[in-house]
NUTITOR-430495 format. One line per field, with one value per atom (N, C-alpha, C): atom name; chain; residue in one letter; x negated, z negated, y negated. Coordinates in Angstrom, 1 decimal, decimal comma. Layout:
REM NUTITOR-430495
atom c(CA:...) $
mol c(A:...) $
type c(a:...) $
x c(X:...) $
z c(Z:...) $
y c(Y:...) $
END
This chain:
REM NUTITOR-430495
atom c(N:CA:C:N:CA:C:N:CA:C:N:CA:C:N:CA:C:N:CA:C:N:CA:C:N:CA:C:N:CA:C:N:CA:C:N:CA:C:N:CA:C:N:CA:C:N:CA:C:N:CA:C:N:CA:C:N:CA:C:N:CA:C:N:CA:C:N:CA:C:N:CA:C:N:CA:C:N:CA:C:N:CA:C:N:CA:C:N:CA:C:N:CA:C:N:CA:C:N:CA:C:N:CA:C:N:CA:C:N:CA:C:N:CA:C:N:CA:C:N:CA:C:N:CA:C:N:CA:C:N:CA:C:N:CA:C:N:CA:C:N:CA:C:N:CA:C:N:CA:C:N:CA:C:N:CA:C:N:CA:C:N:CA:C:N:CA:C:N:CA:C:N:CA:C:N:CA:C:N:CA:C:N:CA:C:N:CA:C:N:CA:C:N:CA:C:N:CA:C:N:CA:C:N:CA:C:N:CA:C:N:CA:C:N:CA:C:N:CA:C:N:CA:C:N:CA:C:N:CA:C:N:CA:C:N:CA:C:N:CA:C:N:CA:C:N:CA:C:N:CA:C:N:CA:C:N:CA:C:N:CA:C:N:CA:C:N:CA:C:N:CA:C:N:CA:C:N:CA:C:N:CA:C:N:CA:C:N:CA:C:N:CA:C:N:CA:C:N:CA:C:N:CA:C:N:CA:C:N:CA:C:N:CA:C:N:CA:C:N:CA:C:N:CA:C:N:CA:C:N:CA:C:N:CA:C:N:CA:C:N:CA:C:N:CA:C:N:CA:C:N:CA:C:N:CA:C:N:CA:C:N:CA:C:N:CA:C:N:CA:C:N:CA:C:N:CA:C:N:CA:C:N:CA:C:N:CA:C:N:CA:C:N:CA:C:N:CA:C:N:CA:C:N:CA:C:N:CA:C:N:CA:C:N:CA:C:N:CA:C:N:CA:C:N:CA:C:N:CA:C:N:CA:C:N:CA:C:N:CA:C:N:CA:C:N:CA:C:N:CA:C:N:CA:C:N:CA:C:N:CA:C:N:CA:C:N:CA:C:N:CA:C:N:CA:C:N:CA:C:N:CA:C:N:CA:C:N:CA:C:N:CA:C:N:CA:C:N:CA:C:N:CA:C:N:CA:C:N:CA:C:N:CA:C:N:CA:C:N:CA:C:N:CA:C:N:CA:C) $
mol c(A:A:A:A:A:A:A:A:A:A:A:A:A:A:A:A:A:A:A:A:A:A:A:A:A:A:A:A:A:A:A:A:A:A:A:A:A:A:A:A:A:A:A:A:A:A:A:A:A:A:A:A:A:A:A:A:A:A:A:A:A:A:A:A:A:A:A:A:A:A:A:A:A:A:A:A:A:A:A:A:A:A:A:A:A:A:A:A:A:A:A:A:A:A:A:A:A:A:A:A:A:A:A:A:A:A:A:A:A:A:A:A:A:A:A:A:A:A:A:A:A:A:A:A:A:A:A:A:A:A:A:A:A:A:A:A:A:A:A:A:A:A:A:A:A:A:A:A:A:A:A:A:A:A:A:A:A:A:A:A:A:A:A:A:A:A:A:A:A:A:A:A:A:A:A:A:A:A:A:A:A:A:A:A:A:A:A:A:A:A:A:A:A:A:A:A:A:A:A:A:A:A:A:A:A:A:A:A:A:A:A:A:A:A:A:A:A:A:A:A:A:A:A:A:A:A:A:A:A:A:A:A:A:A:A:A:A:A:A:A:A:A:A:A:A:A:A:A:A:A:A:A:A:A:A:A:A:A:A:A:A:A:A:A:A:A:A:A:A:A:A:A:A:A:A:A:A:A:A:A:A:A:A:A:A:A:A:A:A:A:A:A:A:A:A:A:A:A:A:A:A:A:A:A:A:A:A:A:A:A:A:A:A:A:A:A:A:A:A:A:A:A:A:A:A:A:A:A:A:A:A:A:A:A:A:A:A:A:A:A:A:A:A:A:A:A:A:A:A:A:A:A:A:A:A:A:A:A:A:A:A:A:A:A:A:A:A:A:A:A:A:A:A:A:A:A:A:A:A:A:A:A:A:A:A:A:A:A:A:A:A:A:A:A:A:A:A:A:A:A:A:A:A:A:A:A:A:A:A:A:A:A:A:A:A:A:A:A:A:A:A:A:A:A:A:A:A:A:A:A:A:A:A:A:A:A:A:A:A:A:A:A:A:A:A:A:A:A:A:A:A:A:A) $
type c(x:x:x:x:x:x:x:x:x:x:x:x:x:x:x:x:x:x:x:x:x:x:x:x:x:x:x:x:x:x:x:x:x:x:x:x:x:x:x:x:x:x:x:x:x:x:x:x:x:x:x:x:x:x:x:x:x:x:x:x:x:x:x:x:x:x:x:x:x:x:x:x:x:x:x:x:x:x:x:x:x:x:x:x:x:x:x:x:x:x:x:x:x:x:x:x:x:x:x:x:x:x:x:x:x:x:x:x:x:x:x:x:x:x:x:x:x:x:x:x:x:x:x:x:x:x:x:x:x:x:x:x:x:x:x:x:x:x:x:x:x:x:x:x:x:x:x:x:x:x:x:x:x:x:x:x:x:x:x:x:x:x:x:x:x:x:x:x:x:x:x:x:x:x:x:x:x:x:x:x:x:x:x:x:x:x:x:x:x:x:x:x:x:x:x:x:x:x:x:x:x:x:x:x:x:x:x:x:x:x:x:x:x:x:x:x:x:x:x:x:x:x:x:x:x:x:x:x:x:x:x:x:x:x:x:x:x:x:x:x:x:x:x:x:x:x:x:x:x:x:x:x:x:x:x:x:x:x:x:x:x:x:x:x:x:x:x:x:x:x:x:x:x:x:x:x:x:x:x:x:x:x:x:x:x:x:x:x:x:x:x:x:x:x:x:x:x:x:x:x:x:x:x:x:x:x:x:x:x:x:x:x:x:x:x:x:x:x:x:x:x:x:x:x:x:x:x:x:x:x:x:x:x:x:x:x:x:x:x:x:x:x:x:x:x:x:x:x:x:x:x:x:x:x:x:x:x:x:x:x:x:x:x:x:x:x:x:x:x:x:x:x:x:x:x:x:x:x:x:x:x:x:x:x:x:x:x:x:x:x:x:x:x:x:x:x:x:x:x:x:x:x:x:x:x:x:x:x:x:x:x:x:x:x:x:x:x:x:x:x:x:x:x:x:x:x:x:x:x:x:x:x:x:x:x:x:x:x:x:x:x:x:x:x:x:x:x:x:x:x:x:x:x) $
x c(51,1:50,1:50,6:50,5:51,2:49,7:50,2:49,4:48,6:48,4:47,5:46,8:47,5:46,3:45,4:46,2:44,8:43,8:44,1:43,0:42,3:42,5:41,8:41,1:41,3:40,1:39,4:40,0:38,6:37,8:38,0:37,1:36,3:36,7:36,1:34,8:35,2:34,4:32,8:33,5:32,8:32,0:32,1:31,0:30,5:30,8:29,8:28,9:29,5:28,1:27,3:27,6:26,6:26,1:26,4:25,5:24,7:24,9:24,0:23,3:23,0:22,1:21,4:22,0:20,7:19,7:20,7:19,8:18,5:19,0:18,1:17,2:17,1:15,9:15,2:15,9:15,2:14,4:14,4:13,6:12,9:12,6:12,1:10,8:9,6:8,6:7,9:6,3:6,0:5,1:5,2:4,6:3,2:2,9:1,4:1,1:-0,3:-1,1:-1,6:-2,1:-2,7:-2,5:-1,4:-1,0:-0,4:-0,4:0,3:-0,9:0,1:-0,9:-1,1:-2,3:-2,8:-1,8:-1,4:-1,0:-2,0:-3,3:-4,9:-5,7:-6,5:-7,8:-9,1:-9,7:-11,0:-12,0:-13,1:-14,2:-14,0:-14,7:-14,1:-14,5:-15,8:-16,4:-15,8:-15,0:-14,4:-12,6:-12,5:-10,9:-11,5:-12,7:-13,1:-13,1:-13,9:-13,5:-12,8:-11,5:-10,2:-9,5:-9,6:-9,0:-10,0:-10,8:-11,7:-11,3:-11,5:-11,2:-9,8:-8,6:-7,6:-6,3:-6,4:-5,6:-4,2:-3,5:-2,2:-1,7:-2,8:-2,7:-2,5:-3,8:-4,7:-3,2:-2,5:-1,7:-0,3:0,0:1,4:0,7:-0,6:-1,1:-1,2:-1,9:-2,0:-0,9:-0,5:0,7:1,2:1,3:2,4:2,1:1,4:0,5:-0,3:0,1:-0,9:-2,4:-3,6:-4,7:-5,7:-6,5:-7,7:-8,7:-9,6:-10,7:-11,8:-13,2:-14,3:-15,3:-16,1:-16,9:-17,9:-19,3:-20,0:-19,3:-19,7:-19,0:-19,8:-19,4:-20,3:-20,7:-19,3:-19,1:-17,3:-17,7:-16,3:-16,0:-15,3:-14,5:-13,7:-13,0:-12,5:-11,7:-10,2:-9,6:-9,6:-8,8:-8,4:-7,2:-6,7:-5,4:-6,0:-7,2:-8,2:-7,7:-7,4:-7,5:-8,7:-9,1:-10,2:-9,9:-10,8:-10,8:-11,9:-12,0:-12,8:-13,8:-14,5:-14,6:-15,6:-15,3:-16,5:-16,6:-17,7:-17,6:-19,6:-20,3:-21,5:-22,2:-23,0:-23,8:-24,2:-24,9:-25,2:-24,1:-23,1:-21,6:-21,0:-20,6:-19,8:-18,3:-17,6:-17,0:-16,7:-15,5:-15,2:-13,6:-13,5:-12,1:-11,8:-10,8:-10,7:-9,7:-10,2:-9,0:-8,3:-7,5:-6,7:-6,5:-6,9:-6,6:-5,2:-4,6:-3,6:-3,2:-2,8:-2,8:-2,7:-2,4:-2,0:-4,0:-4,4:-5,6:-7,2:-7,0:-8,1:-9,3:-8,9:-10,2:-11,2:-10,1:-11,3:-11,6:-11,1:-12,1:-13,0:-12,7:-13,8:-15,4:-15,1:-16,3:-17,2:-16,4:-17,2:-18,6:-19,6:-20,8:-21,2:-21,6:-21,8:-22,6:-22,7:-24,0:-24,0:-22,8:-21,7:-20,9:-20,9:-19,8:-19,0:-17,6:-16,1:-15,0:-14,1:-12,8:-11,9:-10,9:-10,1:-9,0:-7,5:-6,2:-5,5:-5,2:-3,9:-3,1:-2,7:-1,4:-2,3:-2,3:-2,8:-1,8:-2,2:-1,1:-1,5:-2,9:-3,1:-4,1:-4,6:-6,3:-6,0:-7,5:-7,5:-8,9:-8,7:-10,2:-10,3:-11,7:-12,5:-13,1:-12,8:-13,5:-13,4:-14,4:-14,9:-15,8:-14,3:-14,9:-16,0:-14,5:-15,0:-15,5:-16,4:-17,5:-16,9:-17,1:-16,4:-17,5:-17,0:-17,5:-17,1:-16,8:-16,5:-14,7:-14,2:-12,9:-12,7:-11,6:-11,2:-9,7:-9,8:-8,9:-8,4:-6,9:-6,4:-5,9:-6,1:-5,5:-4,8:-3,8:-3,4:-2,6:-2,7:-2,2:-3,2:-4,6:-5,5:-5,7:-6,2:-6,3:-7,6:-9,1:-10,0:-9,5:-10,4:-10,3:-11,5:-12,4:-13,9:-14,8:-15,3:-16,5:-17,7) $
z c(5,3:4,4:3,0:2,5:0,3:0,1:-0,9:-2,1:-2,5:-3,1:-3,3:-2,3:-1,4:0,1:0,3:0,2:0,4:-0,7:-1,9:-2,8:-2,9:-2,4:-2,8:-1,4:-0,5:0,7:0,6:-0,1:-0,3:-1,1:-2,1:-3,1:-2,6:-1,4:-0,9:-0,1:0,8:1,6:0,8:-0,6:-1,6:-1,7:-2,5:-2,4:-1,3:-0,5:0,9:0,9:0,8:1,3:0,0:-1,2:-2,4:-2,0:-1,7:-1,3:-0,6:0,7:2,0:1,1:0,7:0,2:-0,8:-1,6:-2,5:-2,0:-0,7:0,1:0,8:1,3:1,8:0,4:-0,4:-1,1:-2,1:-1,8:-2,2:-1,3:0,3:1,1:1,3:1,1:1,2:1,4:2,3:2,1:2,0:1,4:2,1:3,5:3,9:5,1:5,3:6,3:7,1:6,9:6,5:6,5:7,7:8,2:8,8:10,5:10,9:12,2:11,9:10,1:10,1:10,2:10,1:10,3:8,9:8,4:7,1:6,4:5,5:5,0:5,0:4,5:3,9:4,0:4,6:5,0:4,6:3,5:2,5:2,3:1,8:1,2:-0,1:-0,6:-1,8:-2,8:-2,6:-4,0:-4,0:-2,7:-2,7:-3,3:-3,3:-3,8:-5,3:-5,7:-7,4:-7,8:-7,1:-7,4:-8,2:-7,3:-7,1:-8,5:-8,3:-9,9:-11,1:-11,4:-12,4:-12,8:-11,6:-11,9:-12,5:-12,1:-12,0:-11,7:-12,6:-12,4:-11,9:-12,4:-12,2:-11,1:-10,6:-9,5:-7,8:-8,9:-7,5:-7,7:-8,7:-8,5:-7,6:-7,7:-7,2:-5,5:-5,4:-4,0:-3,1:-4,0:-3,5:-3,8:-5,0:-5,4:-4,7:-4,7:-3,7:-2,2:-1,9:-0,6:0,2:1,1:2,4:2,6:2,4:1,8:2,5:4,2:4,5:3,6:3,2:2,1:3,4:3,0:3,9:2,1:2,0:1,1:1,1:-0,1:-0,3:-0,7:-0,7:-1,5:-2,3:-3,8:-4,8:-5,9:-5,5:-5,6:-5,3:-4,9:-4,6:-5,8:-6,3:-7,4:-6,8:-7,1:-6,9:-8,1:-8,4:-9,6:-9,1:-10,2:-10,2:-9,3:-9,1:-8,1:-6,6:-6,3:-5,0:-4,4:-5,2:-4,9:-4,8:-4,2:-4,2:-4,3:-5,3:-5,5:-5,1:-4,4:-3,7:-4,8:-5,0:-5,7:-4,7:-4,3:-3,9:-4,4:-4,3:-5,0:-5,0:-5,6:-5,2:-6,6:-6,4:-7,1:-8,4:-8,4:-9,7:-10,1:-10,2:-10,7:-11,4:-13,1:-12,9:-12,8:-12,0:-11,6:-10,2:-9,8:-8,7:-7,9:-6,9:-6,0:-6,8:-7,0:-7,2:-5,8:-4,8:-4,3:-4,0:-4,6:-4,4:-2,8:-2,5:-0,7:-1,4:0,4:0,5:0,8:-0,3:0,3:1,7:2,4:3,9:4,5:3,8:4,6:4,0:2,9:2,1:2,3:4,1:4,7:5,1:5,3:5,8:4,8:3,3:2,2:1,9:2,1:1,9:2,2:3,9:3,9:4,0:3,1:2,9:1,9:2,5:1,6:0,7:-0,4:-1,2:-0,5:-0,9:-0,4:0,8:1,8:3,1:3,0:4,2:4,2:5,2:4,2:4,7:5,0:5,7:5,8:5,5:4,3:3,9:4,2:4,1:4,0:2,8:2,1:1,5:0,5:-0,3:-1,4:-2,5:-3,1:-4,2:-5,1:-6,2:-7,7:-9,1:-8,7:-10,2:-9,9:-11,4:-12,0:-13,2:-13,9:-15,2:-15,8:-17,2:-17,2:-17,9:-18,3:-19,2:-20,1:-21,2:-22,2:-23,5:-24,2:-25,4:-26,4:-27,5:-28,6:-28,3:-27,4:-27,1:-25,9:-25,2:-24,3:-22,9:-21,7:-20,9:-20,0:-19,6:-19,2:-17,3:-17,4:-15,7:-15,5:-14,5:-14,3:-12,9:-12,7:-11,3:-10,9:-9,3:-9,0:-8,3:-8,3:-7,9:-6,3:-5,5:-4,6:-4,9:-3,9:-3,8:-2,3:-1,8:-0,6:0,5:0,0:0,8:1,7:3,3:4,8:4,7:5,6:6,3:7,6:7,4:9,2:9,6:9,1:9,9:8,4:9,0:8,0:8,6) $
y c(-16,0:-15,4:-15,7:-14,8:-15,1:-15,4:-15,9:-16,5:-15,7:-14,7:-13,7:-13,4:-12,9:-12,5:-13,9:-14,7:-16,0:-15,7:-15,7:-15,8:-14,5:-13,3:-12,6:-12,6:-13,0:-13,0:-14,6:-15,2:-16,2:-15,6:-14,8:-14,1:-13,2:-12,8:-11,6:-12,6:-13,5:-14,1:-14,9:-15,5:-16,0:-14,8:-14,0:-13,1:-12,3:-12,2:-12,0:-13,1:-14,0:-15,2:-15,4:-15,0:-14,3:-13,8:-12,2:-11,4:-11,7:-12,2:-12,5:-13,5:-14,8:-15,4:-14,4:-13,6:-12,7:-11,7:-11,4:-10,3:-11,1:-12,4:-13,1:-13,7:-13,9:-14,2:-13,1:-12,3:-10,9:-10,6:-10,5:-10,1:-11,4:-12,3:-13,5:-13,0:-13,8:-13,8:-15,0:-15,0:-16,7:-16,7:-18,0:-18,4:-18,0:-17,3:-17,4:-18,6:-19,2:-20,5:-20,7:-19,5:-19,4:-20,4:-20,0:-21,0:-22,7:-23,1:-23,9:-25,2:-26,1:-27,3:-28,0:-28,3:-28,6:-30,1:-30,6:-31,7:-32,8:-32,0:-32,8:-32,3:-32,9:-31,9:-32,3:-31,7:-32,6:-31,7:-32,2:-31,1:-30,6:-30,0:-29,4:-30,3:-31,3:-32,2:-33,4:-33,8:-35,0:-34,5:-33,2:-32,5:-32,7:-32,3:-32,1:-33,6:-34,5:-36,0:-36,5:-36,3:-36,9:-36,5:-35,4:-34,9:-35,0:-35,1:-35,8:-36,9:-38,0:-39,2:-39,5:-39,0:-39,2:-37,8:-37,2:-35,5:-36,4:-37,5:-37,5:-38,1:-38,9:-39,5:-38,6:-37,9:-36,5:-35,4:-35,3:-34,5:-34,7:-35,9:-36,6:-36,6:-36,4:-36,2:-35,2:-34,3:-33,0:-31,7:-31,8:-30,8:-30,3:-28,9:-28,0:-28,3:-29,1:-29,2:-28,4:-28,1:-27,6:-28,1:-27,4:-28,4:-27,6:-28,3:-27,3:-28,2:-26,8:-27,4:-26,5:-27,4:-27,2:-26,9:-26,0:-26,1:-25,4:-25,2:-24,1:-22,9:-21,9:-20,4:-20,4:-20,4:-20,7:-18,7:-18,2:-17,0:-16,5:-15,2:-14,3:-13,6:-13,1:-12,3:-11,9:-10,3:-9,5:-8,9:-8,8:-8,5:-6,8:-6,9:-5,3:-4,6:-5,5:-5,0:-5,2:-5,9:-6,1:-7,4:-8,5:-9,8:-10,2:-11,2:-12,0:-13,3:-13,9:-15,2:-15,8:-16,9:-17,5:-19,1:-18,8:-20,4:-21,0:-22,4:-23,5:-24,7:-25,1:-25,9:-26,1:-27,1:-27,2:-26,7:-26,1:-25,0:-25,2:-26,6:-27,3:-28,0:-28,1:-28,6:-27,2:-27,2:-26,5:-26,5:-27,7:-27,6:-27,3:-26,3:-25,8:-25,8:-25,5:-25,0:-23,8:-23,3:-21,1:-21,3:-20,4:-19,9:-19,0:-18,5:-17,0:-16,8:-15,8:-15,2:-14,5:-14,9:-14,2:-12,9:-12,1:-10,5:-10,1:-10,6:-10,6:-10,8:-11,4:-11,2:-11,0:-10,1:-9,6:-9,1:-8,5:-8,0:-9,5:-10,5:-12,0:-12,0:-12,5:-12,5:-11,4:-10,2:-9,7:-9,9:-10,0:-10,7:-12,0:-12,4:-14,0:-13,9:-14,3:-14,2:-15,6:-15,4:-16,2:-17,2:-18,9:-19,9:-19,8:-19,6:-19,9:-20,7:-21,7:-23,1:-22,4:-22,8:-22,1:-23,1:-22,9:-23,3:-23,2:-23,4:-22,6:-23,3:-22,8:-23,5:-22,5:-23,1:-23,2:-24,0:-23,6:-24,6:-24,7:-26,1:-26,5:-26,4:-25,6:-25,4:-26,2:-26,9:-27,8:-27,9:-28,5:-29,1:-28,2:-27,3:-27,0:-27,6:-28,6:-29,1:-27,6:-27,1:-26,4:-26,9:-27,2:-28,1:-26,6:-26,9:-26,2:-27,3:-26,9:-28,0:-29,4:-30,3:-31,2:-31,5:-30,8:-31,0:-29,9:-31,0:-30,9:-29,5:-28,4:-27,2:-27,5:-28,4:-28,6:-28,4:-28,1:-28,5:-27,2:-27,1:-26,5:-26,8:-27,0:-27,1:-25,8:-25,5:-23,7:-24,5:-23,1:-23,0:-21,8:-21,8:-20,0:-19,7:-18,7:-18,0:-18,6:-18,8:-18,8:-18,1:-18,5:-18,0:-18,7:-17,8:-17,9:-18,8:-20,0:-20,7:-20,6:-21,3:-20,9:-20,2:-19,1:-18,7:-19,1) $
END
């Protein structure tokens, strides 16, 4: 085999396996929660706790984590593209969970009724406090690609 023919079919083979890796994370999707098994499994006031007391601690814990949360439904929200965001969290606190449902399963959030103890699973993405000039307005922790386990 010459010299050339070698290097232009490594070139060739190089980018095939480009291509195939871009095809593959172009079609990428994420994981169903739903059959997976949780990392942590907490209530939602002992999840609000944790990060109050201690966001950086609570974060190196829970971060990017698989997380079943048990709580009140404090209220549902609905955007405009027909996500639902879930908040729990206990009634007189205004701090709460948000948890983004997963498009894949919009009709279970749908019907989740408010002042209903739920089970949820999915990925924790942070802590945001809420403070206005000064004074602390309560705090939330995000989930997102939220799955219904028990309503």
């Amino acid at each position: 085999m010459s010299k050339k023919r070698l290097i232009w079919t490594s070139i060739l083979v190089v980018a095939a396996l480009v291509a195939l890796y871009l095809y593959k994370e172009y079609n990428r999707t994420n994981t169903d929660l739903t059959n997976l098994k949780a990392d942590i499994e907490i209530s939602a006031g002992d999840l609000i706790k944790e990060f109050e007391a201690d966001d950086s601690a609570a974060n190196k814990k829970y971060l990017d984590k698989i997380i079943e949360l048990t709580g009140n439904v404090k209220n549902l929200e609905k955007d405009d593209a027909g996500d639902y965001t879930i908040v729990i969290g206990d009634t007189l606190s205004m701090s709460s969970v948000r948890c983004l449902s997963d498009t894949n399963h919009r009709s279970d959030a749908a019907i989740i009724k408010e002042n209903s103890t739920i089970t949820l699973r999915g990925v924790c993405t942070g802590f945001k406090k809420n403070e206005l000039l000064g004074e602390n307005l309560g705090s939330d922790v995000e989930l997102t690609r939220c799955v219904v386990i028990k309503k």
